[in-house]
C-alpha positions in Angstrom: 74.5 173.9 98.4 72.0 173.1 101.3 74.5 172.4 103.2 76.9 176.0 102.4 73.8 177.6 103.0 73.1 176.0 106.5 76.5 176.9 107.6 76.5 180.2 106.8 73.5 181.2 108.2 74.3 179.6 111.4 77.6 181.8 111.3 75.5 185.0 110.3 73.0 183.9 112.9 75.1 183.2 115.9 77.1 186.4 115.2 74.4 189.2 114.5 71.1 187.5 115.8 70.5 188.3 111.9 67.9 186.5 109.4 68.3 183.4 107.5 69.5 182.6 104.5 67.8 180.8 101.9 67.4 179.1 98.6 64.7 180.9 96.4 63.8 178.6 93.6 60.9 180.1 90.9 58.4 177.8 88.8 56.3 179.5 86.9 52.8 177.7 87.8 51.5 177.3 91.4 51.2 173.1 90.5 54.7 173.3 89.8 55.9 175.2 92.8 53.9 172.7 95.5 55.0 169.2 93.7 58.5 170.6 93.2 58.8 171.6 96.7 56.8 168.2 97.7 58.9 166.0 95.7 62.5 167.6 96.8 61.6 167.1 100.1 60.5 163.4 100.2 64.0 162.9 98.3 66.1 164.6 100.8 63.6 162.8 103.9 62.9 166.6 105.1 59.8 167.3 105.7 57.7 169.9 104.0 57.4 173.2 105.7 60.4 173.1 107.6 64.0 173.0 105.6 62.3 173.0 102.3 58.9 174.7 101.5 56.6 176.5 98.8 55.5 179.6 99.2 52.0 180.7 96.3 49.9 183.1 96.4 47.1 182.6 99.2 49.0 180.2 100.6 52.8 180.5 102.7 54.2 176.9 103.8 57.5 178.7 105.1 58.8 178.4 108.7 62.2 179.6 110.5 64.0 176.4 109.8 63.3 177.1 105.8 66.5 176.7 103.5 64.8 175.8 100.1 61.8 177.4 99.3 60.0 176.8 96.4 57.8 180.3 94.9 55.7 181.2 91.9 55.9 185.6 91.5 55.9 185.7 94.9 59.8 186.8 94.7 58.5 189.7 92.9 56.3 190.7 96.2 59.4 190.0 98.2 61.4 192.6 96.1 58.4 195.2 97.5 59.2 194.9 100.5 62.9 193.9 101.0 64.4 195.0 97.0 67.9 193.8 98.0 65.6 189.9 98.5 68.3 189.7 101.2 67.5 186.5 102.8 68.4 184.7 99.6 72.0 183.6 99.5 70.9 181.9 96.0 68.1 182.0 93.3 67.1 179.8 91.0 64.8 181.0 88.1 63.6 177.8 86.7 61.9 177.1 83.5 62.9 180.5 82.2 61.5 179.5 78.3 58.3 180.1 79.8 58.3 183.8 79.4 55.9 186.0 81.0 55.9 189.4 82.1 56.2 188.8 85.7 59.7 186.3 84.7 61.0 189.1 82.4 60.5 191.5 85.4 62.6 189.0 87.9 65.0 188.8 85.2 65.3 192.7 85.0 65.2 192.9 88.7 68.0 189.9 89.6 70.2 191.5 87.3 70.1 195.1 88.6 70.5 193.5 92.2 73.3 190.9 91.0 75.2 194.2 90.5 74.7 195.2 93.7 75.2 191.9 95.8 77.8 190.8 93.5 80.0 188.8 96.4 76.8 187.4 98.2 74.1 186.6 95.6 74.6 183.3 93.2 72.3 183.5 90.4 70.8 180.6 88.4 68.5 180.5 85.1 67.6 177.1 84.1 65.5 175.6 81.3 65.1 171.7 80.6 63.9 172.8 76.9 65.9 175.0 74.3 66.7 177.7 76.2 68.5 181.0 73.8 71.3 180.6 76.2 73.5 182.8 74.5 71.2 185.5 74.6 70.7 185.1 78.7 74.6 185.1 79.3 75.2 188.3 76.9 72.3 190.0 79.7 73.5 188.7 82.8 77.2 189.9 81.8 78.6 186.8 80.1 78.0 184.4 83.1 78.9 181.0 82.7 76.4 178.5 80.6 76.7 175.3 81.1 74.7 172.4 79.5 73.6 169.3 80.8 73.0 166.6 78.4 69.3 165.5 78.1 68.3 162.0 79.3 65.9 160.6 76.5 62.8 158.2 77.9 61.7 155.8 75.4 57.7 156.3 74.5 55.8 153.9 73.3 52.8 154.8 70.7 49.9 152.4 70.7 46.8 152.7 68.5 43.4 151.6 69.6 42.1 149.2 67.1 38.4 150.6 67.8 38.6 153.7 64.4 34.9 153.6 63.8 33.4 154.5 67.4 35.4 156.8 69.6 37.3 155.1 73.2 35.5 155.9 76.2 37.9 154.2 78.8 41.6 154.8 77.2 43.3 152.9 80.1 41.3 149.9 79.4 42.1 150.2 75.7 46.2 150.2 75.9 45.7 147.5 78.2 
């Protein structure tokens, strides 16, 4: 997707001296947003602040070479200012279980403009936890749900042997 997104706005750019298209991807915590955006990065050997980037409040890592960028509500601010977010070719609203009012607003908000940039505006909702993924494809006009199977991590549970007096160094005690 990096890559359709690259091309395009080298097109749009060579042709109308236009603005950039980019990947908007929300988390819903600022911690998220900066280790998301740090950890994508390292992975794709870019480095942060120029294709891929955060953007939180108090605090804008974006440049003109952006593609990816990583943002808490800060969408939301965006929409003040441009309502048509039209430098986003895609957005990704990510952890969507995590309902709060400013996520229910983005949802009301990217499906009023969905409408209106329905040739030029993909639209993702993601959850890694259950998600009422029926009730988000009846509102976003039956879109397409698709599920990923989860990948279990095994967990081991270890007791300290220490009941009478409570641990003060828990990494010393499981080892």
């Amino acid at each position: 997707m990096l890559e359709a997104v690259t091309n395009d706005t080298q097109t749009t750019t060579s042709e109308s001296q236009g603005s950039k298209y980019m990947i908007g991807c929300t988390q819903p915590q600022r911690v998220a947003t900066m280790s998301a955006s740090q950890r994508v990065a390292k992975e794709m050997d870019m480095t942060l602040g120029e294709e891929v980037d955060y953007s939180v409040r108090f605090e804008n890592c974006t440049s003109a070479t952006t593609v990816l960028n990583y943002l808490t509500d800060m969408l939301l601010r965006e929409a003040m200012t441009d309502p048509l977010l039209e430098r986003y070719k895609m957005i990704i609203v990510d952890e969507a279980y995590q309902r709060t009012l400013e996520i229910d607003v983005l949802l009301a908000l990217l499906k009023k403009l969905q409408k209106k940039r329905l040739d030029d505006l993909k639209l993702m909702v993601m959850s890694a936890t259950n998600l009422e993924a029926e009730k988000f494809r009846r509102y976003f006009c039956d879109a397409s749900v698709v599920e990923v199977p989860q990948r279990l991590h095994p967990i081991d549970i270890v007791y300290s042997l220490q009941e009478q007096q409570p641990e003060t160094n828990h990494l010393e005690a499981v080892i």
